[in-house]
C-alpha positions in Angstrom: 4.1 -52.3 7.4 2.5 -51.3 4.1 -0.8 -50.1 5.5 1.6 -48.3 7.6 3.4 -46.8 4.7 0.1 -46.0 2.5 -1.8 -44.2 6.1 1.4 -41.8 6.4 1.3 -41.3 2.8 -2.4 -40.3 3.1 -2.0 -37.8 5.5 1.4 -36.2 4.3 -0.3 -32.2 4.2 -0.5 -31.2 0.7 0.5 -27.7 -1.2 2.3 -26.1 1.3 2.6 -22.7 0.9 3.1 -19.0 2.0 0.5 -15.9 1.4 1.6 -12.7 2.7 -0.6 -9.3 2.7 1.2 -6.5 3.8 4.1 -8.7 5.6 1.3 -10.4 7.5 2.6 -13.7 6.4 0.8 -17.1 6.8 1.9 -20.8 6.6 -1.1 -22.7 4.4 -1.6 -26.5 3.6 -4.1 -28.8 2.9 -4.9 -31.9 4.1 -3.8 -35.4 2.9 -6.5 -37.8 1.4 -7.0 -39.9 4.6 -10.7 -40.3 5.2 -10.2 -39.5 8.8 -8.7 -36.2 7.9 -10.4 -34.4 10.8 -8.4 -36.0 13.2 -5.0 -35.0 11.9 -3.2 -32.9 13.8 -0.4 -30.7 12.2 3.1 -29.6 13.3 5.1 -26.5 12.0 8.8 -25.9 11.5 10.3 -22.5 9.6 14.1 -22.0 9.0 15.8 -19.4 7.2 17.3 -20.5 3.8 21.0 -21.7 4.3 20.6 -22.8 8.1 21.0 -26.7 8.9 18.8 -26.3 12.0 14.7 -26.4 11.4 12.6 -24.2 14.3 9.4 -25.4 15.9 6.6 -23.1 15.8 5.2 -23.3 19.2 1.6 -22.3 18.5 1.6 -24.6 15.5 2.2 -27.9 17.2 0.0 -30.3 17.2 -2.9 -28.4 15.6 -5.7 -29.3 13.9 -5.9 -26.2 11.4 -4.5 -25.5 8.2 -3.1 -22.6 8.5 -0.1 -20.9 10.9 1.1 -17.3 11.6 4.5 -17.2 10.7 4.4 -13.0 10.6 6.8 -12.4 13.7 8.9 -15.6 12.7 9.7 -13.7 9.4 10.5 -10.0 10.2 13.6 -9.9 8.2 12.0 -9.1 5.1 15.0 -9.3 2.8 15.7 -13.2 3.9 14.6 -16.5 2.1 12.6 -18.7 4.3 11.1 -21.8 4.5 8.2 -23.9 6.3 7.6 -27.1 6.5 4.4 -29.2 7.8 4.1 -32.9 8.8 1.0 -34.5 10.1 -0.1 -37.1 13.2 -2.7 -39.6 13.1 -3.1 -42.8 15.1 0.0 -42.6 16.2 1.2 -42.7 12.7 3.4 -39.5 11.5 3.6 -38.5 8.2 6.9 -37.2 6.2 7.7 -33.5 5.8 6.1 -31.5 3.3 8.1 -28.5 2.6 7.3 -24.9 1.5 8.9 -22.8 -1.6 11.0 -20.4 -0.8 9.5 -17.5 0.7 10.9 -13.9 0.8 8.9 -11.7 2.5 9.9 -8.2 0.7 9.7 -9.8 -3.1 6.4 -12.0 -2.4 4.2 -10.0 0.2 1.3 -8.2 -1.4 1.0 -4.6 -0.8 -2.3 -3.2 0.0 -4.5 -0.5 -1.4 -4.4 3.0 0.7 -6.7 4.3 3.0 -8.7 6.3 1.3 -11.2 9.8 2.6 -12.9 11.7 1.0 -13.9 15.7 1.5 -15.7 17.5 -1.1 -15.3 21.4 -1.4 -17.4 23.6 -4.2 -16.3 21.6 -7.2 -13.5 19.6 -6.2 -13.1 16.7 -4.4 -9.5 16.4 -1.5 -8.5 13.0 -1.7 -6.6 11.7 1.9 -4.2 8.9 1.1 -2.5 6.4 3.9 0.3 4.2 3.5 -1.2 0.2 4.1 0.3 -0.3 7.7 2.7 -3.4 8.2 2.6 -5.7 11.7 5.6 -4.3 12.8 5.6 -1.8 15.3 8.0 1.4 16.1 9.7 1.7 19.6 6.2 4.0 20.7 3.7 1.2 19.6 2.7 2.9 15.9 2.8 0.0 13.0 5.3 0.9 10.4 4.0 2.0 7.4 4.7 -0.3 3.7 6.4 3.6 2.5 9.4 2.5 4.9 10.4 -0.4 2.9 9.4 0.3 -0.8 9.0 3.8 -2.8 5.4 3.5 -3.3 3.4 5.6 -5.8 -0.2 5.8 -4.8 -2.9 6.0 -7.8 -5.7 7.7 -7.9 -9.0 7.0 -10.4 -12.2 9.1 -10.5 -15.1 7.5 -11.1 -18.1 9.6 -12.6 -21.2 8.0 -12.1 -23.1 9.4 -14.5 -21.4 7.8 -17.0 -20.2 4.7 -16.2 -19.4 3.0 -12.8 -17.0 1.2 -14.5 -15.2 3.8 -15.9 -11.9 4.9 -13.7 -9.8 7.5 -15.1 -6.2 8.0 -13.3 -6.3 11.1 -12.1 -3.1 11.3 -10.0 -0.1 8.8 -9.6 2.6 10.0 -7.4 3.2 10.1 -3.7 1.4 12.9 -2.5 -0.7 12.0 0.7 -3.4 14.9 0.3 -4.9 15.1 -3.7 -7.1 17.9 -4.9 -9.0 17.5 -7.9 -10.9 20.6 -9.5 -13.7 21.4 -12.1 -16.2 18.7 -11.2 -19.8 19.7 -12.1 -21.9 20.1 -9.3 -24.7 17.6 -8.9 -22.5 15.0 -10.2 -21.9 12.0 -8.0 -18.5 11.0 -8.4 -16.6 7.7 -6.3 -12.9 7.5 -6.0 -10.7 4.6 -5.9 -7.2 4.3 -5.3 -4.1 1.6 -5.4 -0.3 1.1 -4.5 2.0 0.5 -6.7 5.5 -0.4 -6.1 7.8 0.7 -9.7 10.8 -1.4 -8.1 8.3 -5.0 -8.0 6.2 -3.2 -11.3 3.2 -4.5 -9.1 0.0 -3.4 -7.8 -2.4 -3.3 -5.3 -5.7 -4.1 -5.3 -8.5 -1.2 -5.8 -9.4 0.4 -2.3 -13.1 0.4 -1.4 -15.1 3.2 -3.1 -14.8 6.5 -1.3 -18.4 8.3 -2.7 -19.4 12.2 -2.6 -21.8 14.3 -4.5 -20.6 17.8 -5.4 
């Protein structure tokens, strides 16, 4: 009965946790320290905060990765979830391991814009878009992260004659379309740009360099 004991011990999955981009939000673990490890295979329940009755995640039964896609299964943003992960092997189960708590809207991380670039004479128009979430609007478009946070977008320039480490904020605010004037010509300059949310006082990542010579 021991052995018993110590094999469900040794596959009981290990930091379970949420990560969220965007409200693209993910169920991670890691495996126990059983040797056979490979074998395991993993089942997935979720369950609002406050409700008696755990849900099985259908797609997440009986699975041999570490990860499951709880995105749809946490849509209302402003509600505390939970997940929880047990494992299987040789007919042995493991116990539970449970999840933090997990609200979407406080905890996802919000994206850097979209971010083109046009050049004209000695400016530079900077085209901003909202980071898209996985939810959809009645015609099919994903919802922008603007409809559920007042996002500022920032904007650095980057000259790269001096130093391609140098940003300087050019713009913060929540215009889409940016113009920025008196560049010298035959200068190349980059542009990078994040979201920031005043409400969380957090920010995105930069976006990828957007690149133009005047």
């Amino acid at each position: 009965v021991m052995e018993n004991q110590d094999l469900r011990d040794s596959i009981k999955p290990q930091k379970v946790e949420f990560r969220s981009l965007n409200f693209n939000s993910t169920l991670h673990w890691q495996p126990g320290w059983a040797r056979e490890a490979r074998d395991t295979l993993y089942f997935v329940q979720y369950k609002v905060y406050g409700q008696t009755t755990w849900q099985n995640k259908d797609d997440c039964w009986g699975i041999q990765s570490h990860v499951c896609d709880l995105t749809h299964e946490t849509s209302d943003i402003r509600e505390p979830y939970y997940g929880r992960v047990k494992a299987t092997l040789a007919g042995l189960y493991s116990n539970w391991s449970l999840s933090c708590r997990f609200t979407p809207w406080r905890e996802t991380v919000i994206g850097p814009p979209i971010v083109t670039v046009v050049h004209s004479n000695k400016s530079i128009i900077v085209k901003l878009q909202a980071p898209r979430s996985p939810y959809k609007r009645k015609k099919g478009s994903k919802i922008p992260m603007t409809n559920y946070y007042d996002l500022l977008y920032q904007v650095f320039i980057i000259n790269n004659l001096l130093d391609e480490q140098h940003r300087v904020l050019v713009y913060e605010g929540k215009d889409k379309v940016i113009k920025i004037k008196d560049l010298r010509p035959g200068v190349s300059y980059c542009i990078v740009a994040k979201t920031y949310v005043p409400m969380l006082d957090r920010s995105s990542a930069y976006s990828s360099r957007q690149c133009t010579m005047l």
